[in-house]
N, CA, C and O atoms as CSV, one atom per row, in Angstrom:
chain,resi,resn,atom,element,x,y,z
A,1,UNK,N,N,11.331,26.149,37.433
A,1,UNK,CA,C,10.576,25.455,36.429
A,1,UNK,C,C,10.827,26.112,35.074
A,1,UNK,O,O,10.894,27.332,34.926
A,2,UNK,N,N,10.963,25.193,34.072
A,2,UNK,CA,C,11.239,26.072,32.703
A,2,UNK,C,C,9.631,25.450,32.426
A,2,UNK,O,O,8.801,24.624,32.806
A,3,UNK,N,N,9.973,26.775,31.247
A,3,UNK,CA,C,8.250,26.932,30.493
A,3,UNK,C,C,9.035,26.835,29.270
A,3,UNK,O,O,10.240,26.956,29.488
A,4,UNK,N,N,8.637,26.605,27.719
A,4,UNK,CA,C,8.635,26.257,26.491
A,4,UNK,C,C,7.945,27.304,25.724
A,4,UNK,O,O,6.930,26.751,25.300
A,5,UNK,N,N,7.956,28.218,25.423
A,5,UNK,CA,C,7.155,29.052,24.171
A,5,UNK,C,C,7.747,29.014,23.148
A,5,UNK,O,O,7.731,30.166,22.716
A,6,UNK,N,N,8.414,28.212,22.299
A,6,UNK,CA,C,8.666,28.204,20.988
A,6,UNK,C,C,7.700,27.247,20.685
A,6,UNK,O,O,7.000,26.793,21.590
A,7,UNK,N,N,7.530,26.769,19.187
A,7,UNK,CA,C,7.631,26.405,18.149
A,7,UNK,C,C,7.345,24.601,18.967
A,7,UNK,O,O,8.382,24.292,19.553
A,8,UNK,N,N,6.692,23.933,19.046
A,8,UNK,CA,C,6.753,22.479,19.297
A,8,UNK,C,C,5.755,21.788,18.079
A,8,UNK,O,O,4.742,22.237,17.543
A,9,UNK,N,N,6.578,20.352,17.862
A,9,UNK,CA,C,5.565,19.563,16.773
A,9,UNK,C,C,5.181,17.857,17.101
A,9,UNK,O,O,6.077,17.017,17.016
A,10,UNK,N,N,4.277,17.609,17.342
A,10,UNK,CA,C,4.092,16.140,17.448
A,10,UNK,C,C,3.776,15.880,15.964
A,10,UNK,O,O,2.865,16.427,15.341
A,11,UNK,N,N,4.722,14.897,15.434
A,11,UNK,CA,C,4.491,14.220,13.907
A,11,UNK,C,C,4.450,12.846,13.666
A,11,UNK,O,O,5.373,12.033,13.605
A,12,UNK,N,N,2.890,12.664,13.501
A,12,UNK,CA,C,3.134,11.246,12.713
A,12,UNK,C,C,3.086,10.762,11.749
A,12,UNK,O,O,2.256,11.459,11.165
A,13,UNK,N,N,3.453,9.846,10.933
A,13,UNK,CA,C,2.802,9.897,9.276
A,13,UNK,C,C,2.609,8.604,9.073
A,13,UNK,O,O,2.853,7.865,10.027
A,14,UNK,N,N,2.092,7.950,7.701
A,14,UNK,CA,C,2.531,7.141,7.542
A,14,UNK,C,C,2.042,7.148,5.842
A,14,UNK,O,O,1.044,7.772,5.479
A,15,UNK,N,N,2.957,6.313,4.836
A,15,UNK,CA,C,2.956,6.330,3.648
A,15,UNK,C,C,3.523,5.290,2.972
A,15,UNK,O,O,4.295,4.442,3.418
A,16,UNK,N,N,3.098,5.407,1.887
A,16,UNK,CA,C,3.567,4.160,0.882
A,16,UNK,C,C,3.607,4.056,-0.465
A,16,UNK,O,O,2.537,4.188,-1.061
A,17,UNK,N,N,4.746,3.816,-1.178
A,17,UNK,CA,C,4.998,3.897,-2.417
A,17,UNK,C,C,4.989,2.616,-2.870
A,17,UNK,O,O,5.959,1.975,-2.466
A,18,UNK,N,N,4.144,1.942,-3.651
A,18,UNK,CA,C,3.647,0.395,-4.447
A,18,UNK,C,C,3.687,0.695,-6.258
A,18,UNK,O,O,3.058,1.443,-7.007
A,19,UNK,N,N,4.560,-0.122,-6.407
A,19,UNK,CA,C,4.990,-0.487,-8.225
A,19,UNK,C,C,3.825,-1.453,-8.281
A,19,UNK,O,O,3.652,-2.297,-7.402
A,20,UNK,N,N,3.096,-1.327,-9.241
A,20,UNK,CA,C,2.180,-2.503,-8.651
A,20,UNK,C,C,0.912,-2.429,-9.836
A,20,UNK,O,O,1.397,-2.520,-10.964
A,21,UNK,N,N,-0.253,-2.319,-9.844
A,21,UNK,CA,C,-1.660,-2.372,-10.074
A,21,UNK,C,C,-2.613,-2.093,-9.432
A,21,UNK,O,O,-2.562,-2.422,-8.247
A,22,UNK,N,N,-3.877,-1.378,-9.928
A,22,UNK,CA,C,-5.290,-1.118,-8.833
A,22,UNK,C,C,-6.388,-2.232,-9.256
A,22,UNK,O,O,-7.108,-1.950,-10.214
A,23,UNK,N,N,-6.547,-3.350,-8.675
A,23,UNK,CA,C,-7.852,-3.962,-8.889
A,23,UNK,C,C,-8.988,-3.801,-7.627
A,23,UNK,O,O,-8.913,-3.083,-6.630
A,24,UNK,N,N,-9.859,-4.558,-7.962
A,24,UNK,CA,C,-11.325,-4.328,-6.972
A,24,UNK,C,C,-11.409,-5.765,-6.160
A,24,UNK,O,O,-10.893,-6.877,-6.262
A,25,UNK,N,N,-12.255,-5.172,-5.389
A,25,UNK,CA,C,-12.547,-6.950,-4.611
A,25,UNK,C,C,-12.927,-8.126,-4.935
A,25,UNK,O,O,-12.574,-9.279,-4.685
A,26,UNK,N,N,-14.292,-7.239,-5.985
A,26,UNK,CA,C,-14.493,-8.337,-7.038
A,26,UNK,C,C,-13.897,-8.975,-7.673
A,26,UNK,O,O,-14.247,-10.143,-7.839
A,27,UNK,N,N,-12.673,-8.429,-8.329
A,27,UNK,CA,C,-12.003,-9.689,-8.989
A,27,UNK,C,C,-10.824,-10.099,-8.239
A,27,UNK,O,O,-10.018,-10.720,-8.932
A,28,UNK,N,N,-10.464,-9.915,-6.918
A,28,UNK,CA,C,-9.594,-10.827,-6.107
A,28,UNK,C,C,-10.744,-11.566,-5.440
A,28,UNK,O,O,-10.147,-12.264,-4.620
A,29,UNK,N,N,-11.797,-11.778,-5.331
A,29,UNK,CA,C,-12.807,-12.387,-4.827
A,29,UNK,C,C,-13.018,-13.801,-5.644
A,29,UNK,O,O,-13.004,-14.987,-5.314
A,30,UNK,N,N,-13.253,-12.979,-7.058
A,30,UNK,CA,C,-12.822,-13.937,-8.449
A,30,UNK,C,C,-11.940,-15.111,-8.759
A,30,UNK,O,O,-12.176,-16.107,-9.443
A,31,UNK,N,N,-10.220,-14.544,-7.691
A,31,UNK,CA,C,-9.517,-15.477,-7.771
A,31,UNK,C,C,-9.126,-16.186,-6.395
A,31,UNK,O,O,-8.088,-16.357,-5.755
A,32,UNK,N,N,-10.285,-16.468,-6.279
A,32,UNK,CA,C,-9.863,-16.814,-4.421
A,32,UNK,C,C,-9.427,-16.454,-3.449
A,32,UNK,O,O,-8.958,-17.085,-2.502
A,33,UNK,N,N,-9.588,-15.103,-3.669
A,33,UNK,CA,C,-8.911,-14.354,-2.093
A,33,UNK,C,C,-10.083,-13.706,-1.485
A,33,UNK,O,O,-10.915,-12.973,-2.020
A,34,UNK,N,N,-9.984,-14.164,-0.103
A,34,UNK,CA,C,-11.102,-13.824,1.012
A,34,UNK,C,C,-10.577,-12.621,1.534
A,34,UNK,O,O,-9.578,-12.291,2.174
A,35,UNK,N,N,-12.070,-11.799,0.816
A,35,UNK,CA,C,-12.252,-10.441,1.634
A,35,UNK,C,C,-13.493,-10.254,2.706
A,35,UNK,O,O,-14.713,-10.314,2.558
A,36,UNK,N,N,-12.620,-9.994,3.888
A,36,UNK,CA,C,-13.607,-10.718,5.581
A,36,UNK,C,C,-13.527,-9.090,6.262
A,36,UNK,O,O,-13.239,-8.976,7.454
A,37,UNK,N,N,-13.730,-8.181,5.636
A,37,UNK,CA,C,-14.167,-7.166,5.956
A,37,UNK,C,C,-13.426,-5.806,6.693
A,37,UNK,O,O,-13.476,-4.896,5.866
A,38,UNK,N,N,-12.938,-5.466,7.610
A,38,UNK,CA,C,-12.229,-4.519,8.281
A,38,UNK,C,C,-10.671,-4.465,7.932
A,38,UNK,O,O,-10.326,-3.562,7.169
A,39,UNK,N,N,-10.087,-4.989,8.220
A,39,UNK,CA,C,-8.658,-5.021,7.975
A,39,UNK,C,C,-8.531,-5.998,6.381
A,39,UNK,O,O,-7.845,-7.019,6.329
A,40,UNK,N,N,-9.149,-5.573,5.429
A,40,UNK,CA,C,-9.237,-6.585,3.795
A,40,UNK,C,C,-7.605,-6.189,2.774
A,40,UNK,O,O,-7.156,-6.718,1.757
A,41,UNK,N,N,-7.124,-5.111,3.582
A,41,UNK,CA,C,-5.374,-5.031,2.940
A,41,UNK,C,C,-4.212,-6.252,3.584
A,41,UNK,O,O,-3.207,-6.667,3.006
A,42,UNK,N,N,-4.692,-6.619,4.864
A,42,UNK,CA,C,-4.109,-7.120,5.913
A,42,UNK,C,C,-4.506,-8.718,5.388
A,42,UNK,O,O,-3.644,-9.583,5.229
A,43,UNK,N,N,-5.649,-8.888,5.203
A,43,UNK,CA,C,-5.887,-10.290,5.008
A,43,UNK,C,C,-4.982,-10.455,4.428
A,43,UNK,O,O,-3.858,-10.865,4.717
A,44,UNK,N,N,-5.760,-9.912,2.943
A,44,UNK,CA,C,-5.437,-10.402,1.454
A,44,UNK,C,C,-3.643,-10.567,1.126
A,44,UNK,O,O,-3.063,-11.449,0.493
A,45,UNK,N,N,-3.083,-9.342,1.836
A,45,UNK,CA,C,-1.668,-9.973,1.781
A,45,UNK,C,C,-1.182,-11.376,2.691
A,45,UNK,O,O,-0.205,-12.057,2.379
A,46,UNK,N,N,-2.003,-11.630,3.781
A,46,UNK,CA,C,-1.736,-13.053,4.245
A,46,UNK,C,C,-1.873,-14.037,3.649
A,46,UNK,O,O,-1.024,-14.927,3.603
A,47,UNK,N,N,-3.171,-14.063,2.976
A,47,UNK,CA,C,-3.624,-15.035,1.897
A,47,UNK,C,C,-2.539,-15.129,0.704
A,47,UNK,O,O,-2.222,-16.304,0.521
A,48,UNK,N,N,-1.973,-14.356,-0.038
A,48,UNK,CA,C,-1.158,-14.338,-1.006
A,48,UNK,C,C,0.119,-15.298,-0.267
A,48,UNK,O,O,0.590,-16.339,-0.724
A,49,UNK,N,N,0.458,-14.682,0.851
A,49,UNK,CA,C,1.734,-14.952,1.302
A,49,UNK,C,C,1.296,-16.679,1.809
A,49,UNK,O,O,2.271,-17.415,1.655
A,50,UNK,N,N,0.333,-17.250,2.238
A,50,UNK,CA,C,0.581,-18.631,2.737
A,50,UNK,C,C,0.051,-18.976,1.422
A,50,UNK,O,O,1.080,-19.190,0.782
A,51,UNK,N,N,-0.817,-19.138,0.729
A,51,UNK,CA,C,-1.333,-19.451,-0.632
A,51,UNK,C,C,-0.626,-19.500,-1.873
A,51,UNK,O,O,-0.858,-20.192,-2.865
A,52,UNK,N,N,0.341,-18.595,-1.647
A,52,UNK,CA,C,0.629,-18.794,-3.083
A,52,UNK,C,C,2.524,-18.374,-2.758
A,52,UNK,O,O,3.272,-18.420,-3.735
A,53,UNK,N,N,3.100,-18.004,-1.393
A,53,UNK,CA,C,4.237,-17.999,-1.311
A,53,UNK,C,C,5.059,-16.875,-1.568
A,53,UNK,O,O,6.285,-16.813,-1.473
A,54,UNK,N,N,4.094,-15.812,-1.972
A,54,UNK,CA,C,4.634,-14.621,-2.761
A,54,UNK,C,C,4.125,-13.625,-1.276
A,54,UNK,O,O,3.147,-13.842,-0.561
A,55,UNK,N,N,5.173,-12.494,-1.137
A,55,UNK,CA,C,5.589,-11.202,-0.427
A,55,UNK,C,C,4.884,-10.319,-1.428
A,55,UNK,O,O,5.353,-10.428,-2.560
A,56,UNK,N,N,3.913,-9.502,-1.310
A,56,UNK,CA,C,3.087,-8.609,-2.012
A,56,UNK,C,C,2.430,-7.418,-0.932
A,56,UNK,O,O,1.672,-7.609,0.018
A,57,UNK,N,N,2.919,-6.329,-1.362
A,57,UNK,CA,C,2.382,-5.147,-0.711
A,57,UNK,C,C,0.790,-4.939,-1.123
A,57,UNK,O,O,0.365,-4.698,-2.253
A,58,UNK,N,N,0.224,-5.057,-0.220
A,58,UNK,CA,C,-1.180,-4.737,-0.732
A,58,UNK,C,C,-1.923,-3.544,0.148
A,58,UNK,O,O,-2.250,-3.779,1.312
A,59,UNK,N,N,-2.164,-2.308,-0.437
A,59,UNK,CA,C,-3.037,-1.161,0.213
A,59,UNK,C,C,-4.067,-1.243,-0.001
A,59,UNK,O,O,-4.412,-2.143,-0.767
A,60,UNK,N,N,-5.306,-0.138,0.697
A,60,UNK,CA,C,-6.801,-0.199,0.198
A,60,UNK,C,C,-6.193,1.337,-0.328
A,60,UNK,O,O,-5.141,1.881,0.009
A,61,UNK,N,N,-7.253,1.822,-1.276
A,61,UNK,CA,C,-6.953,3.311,-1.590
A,61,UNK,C,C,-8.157,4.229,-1.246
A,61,UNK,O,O,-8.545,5.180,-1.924
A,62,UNK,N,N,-8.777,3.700,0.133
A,62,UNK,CA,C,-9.750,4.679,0.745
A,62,UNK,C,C,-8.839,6.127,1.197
A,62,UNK,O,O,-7.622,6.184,1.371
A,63,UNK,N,N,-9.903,7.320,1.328
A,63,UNK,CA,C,-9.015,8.333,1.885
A,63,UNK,C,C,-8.573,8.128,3.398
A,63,UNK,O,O,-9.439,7.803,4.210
A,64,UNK,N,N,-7.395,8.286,3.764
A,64,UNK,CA,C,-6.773,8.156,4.996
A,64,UNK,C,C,-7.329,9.024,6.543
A,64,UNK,O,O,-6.996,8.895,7.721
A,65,UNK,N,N,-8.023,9.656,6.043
A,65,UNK,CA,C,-8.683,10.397,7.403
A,65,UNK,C,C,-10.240,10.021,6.927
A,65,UNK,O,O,-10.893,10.806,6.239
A,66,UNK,N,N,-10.683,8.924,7.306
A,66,UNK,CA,C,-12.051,8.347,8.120
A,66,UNK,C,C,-12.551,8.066,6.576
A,66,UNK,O,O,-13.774,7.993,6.460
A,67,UNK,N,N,-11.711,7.885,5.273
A,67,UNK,CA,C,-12.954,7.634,4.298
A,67,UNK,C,C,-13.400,6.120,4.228
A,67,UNK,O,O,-12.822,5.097,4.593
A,68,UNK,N,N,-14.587,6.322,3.652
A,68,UNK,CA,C,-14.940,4.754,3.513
A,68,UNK,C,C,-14.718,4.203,2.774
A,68,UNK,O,O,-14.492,4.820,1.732
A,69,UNK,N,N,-14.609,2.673,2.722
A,69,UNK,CA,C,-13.967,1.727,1.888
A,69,UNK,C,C,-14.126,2.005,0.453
A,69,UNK,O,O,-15.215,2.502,0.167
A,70,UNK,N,N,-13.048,1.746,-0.830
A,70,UNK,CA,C,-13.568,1.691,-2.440
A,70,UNK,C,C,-14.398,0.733,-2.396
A,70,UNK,O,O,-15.624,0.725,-2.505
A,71,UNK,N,N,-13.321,-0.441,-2.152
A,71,UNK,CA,C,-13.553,-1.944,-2.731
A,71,UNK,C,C,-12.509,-2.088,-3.813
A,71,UNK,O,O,-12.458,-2.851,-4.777
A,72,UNK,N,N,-11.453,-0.873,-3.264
A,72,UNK,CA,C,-9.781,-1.114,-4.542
A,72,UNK,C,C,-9.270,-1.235,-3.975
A,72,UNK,O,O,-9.429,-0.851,-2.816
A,73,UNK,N,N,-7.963,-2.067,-4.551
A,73,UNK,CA,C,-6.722,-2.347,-3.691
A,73,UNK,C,C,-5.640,-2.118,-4.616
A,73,UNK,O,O,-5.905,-2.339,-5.797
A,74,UNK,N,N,-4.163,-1.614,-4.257
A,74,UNK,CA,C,-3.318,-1.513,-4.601
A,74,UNK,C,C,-2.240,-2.927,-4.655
A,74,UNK,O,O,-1.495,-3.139,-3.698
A,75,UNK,N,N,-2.247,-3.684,-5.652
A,75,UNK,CA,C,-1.626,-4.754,-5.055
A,75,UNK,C,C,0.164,-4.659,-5.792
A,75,UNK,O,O,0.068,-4.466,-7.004
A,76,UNK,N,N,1.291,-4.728,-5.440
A,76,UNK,CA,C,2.624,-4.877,-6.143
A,76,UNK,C,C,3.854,-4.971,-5.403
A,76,UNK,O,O,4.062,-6.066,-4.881
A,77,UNK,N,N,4.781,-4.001,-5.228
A,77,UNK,CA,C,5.848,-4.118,-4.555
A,77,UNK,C,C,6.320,-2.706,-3.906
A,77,UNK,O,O,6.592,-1.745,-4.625
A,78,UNK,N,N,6.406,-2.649,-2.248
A,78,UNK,CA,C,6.542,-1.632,-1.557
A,78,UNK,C,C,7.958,-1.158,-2.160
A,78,UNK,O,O,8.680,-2.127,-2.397
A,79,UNK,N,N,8.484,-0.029,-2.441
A,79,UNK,CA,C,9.722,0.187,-3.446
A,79,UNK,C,C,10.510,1.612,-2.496
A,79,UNK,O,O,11.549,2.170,-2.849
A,80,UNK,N,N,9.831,1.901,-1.468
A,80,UNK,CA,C,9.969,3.303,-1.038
A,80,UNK,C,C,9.145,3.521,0.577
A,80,UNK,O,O,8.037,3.084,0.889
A,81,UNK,N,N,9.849,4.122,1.203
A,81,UNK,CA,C,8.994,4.556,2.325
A,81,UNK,C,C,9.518,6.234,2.894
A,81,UNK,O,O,10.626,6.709,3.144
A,82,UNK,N,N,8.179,6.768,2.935
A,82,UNK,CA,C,8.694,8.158,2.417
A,82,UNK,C,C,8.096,8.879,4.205
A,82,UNK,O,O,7.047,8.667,4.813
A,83,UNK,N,N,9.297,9.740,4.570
A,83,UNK,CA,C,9.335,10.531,6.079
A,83,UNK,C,C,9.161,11.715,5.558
A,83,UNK,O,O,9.449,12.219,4.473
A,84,UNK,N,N,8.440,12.218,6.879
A,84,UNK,CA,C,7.961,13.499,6.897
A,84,UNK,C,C,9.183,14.560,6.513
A,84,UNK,O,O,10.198,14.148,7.075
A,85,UNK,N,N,9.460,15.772,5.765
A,85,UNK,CA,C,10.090,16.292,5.039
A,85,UNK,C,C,11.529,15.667,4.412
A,85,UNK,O,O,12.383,16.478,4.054
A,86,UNK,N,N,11.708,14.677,4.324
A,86,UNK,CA,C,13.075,13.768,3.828
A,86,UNK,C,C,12.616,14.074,1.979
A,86,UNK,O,O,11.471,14.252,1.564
A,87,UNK,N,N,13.767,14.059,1.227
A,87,UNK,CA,C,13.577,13.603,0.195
A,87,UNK,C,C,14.358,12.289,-0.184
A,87,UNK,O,O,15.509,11.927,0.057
A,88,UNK,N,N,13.259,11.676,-0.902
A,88,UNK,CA,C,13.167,10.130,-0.977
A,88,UNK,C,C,13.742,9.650,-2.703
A,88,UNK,O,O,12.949,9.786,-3.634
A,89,UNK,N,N,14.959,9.179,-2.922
A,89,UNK,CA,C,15.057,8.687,-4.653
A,89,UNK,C,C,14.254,7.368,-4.764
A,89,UNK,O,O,14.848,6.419,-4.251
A,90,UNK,N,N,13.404,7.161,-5.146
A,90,UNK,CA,C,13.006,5.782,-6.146
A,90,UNK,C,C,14.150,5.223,-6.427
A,90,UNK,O,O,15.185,5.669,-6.921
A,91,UNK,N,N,13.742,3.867,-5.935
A,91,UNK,CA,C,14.743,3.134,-7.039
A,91,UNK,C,C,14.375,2.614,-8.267
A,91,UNK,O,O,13.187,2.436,-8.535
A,92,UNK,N,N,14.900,2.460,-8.725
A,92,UNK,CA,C,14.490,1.194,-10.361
A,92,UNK,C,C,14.049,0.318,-9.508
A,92,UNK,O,O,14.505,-0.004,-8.411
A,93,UNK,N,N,12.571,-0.278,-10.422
A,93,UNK,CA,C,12.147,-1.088,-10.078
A,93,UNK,C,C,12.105,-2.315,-11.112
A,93,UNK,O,O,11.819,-2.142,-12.296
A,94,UNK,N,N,12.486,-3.861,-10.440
A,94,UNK,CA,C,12.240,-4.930,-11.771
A,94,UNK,C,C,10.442,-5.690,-11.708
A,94,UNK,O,O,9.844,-6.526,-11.030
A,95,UNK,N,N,10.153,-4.760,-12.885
A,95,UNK,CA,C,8.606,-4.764,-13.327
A,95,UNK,C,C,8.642,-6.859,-13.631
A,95,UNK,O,O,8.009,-7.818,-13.190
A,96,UNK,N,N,9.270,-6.738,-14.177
A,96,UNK,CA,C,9.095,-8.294,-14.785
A,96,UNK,C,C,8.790,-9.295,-13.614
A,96,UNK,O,O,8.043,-10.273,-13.628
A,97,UNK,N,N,9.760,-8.667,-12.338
A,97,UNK,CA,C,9.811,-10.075,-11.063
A,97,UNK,C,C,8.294,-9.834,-10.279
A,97,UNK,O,O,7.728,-10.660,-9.563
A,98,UNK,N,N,7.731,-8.237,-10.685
A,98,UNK,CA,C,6.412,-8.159,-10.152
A,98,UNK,C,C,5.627,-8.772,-10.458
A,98,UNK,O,O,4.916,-9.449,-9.715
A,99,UNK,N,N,5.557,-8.680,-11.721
A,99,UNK,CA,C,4.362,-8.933,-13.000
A,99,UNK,C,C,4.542,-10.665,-13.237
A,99,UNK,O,O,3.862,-11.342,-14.008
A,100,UNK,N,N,5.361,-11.027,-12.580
A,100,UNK,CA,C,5.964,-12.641,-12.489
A,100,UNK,C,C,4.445,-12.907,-11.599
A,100,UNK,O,O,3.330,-13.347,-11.882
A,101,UNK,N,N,5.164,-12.336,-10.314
A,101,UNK,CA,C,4.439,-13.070,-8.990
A,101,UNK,C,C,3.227,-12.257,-9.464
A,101,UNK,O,O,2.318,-12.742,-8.790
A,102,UNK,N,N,2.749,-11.406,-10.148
A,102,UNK,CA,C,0.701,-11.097,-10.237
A,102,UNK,C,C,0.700,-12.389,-10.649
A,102,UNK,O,O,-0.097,-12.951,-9.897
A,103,UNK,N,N,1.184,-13.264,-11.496
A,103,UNK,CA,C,0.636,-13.846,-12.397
A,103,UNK,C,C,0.672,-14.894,-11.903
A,103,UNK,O,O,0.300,-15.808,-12.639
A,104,UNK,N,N,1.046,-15.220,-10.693
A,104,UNK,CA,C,0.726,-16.331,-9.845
A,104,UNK,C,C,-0.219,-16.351,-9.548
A,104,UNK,O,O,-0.815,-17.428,-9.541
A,105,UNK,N,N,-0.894,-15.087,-9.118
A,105,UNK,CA,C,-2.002,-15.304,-8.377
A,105,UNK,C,C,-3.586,-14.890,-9.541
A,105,UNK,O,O,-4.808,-14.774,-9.451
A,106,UNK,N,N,-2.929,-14.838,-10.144
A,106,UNK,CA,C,-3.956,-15.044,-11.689
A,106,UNK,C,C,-4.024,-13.634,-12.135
A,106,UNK,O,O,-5.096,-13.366,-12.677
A,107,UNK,N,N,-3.273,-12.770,-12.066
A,107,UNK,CA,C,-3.861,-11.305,-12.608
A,107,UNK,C,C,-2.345,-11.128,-13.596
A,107,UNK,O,O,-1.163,-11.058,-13.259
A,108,UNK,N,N,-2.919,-11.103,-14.719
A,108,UNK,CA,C,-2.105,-10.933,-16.184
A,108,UNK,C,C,-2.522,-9.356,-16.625
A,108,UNK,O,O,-3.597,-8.905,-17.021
A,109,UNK,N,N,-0.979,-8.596,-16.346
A,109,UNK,CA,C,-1.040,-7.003,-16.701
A,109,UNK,C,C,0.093,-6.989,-17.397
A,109,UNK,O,O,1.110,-7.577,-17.029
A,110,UNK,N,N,-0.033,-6.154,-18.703
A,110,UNK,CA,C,1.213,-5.472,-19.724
A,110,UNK,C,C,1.904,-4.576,-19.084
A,110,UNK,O,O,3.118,-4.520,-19.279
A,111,UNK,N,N,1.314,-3.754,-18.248
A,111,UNK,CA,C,2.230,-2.420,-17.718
A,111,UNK,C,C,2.231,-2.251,-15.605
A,111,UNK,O,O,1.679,-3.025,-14.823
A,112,UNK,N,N,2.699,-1.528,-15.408
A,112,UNK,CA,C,2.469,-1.148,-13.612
A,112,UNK,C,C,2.327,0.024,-13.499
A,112,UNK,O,O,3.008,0.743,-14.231
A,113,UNK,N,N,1.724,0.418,-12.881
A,113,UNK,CA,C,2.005,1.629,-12.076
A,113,UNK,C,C,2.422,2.372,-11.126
A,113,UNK,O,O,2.391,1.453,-10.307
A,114,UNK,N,N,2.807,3.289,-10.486
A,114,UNK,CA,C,3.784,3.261,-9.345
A,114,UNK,C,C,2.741,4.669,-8.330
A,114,UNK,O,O,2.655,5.881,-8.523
A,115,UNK,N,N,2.013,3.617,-7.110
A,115,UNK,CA,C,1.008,4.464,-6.587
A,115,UNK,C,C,1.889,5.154,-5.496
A,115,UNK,O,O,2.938,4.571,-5.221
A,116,UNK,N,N,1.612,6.284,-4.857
A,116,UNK,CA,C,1.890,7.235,-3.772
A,116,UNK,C,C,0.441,7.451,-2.876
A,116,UNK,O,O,-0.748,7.502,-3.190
A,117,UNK,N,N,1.133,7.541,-1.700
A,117,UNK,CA,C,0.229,7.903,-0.304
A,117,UNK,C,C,1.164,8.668,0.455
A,117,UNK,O,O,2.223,8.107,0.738
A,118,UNK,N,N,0.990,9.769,0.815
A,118,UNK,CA,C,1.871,10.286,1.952
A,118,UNK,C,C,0.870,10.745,2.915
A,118,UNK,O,O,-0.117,11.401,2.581
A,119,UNK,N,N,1.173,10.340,4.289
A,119,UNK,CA,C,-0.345,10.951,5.211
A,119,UNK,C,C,1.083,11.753,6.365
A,119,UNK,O,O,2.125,11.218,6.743
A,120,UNK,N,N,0.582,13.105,6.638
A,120,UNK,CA,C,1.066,13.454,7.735
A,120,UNK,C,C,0.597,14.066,8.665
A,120,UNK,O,O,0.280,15.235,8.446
A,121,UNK,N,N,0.483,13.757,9.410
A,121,UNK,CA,C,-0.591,14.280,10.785
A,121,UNK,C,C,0.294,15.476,12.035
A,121,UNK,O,O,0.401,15.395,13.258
A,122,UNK,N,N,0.750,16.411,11.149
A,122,UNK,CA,C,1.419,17.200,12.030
A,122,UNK,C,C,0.093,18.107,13.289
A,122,UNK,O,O,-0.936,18.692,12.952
A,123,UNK,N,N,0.615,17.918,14.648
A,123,UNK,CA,C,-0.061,18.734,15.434
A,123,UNK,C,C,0.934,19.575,16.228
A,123,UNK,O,O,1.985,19.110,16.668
A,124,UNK,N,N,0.463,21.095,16.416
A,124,UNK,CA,C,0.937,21.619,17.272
A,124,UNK,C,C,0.912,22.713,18.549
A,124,UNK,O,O,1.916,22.875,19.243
């Protein structure tokens, strides 16, 4: 029988880089998008996508280990997906084709921002 005494890692992560905007529920509530409670990142990008035809990354920005809901969402374009010790380049992003499709769905912004989440759940 072999035995193992080194060094072992179970890793999971998960993360997300969005070019995009932070609004609240209230005002996607404002523009007709149904927020139905537990999974409200999951809807709201369904709703965009049969409603209005547009592919939109949408996060909540609660903390990732058990926090409770804002009532914010990250809404724009997934641009990056970032692994546990990898280094990741950004690409250029085209702000205009974003800021196109917000404005479909009624949210008129001059600038974006480019949000980060990295969660890694190393155990060992």
């Amino acid at each position: 029988m072999k035995i193992r005494n080194s060094f072992v890692s179970n890793s999971s992560s998960s993360s997300f880089v969005v070019r995009g905007i932070m609004t609240t529920a209230e005002a996607l509530q404002a523009l007709g998008v149904p927020i139905d409670g537990e999974d409200d990142a999951w809807s709201i990008q369904k709703h965009l996508e049969k409603t209005h035809g547009i592919k939109m990354a949408v996060e909540t920005t609660r903390y990732y280990f058990g926090g409770d809901p804002t009532g914010e969402f990250i809404i724009g374009k997934n641009i990056a997906d970032l692994d546990d010790g990898c280094v990741t380049e950004l690409p250029e992003t085209d702000d205009t084709s974003i800021m196109k499709d917000l404005r479909k769905i009624g949210i008129s912004v001059d600038k974006l921002s480019t949000f980060v989440q990295f969660v890694s759940n190393d155990n060992y």
